[in-house]
N, C-alpha and C positions, 0 to 999 in steps of 0.2 A: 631504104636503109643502106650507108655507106660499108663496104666490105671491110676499111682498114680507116682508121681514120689516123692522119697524121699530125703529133704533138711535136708542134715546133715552137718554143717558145724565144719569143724574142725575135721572132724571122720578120725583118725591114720588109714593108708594104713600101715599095721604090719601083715604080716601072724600068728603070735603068740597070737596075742589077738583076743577074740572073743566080738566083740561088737555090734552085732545085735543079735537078740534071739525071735521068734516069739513061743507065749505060744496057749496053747487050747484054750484059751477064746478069741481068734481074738485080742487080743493084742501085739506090736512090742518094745522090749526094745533096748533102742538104748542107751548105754554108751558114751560120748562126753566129754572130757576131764577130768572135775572132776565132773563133771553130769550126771545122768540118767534120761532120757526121756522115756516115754511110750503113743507110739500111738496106739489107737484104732483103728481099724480096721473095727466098726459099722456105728461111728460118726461120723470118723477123728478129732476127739478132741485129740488134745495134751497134756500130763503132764506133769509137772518137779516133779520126783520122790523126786532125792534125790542130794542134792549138797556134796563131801567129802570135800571142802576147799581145801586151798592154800596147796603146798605141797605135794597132791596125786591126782592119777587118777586113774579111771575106766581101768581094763584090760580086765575083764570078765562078762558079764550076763547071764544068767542059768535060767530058769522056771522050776520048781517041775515038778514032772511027773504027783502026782494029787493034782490038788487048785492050788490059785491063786499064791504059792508064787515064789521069786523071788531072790538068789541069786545073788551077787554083788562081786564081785573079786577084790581088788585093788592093785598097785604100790606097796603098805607097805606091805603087804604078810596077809591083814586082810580081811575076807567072811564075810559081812555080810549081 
C-alpha cells in the first residue's frame, strides 16, 4: 500500500524533461504544464508557485544545493 499517492494531472511522460525534484527542506516540485507546484512534505499543503502563461511550459525543476532556492527551466530556453 503506497503511503501518499501523488495527483499529477497532466504531468508529460518525456524522458527528457525532469519535472519532479524533491529539495532538503521536505519539499516536492512538481512542474505541470505551464505551472509549478510545490508540495510539502510536513503538511501536505500544496502551492501554485508559479504560472509561465500561454505559450510555454515547464521542462525542468532544480533545488539549489544550499537554501531554499529553486530553479525552473522552460520550453522558450529561459531559467528562471
Amino acid at each position: 500500500m503506497p503511503f501518499k499517492v501523488l495527483d499529477a494531472p497532466g504531468l508529460q511522460d518525456d524522458f527528457y524533461l525532469n519535472l519532479l525534484e524533491w529539495g532538503r527542506q521536505n519539499v516536492l516540485a512538481v512542474g505541470l504544464g505551464s505551472n509549478v507546484y510545490l508540495w510539502n512534505g510536513d503538511n501536505c499543503k500544496v502551492t501554485k508557485l508559479c504560472d509561465l502563461g500561454v505559450g510555454d511550459s515547464v521542462t525542468a525543476v532544480g533545488w539549489a544545493k544550499k537554501g531554499p532556492s529553486l530553479s525552473i527551466g522552460t520550453n522558450n530556453g529561459e531559467v528562471h
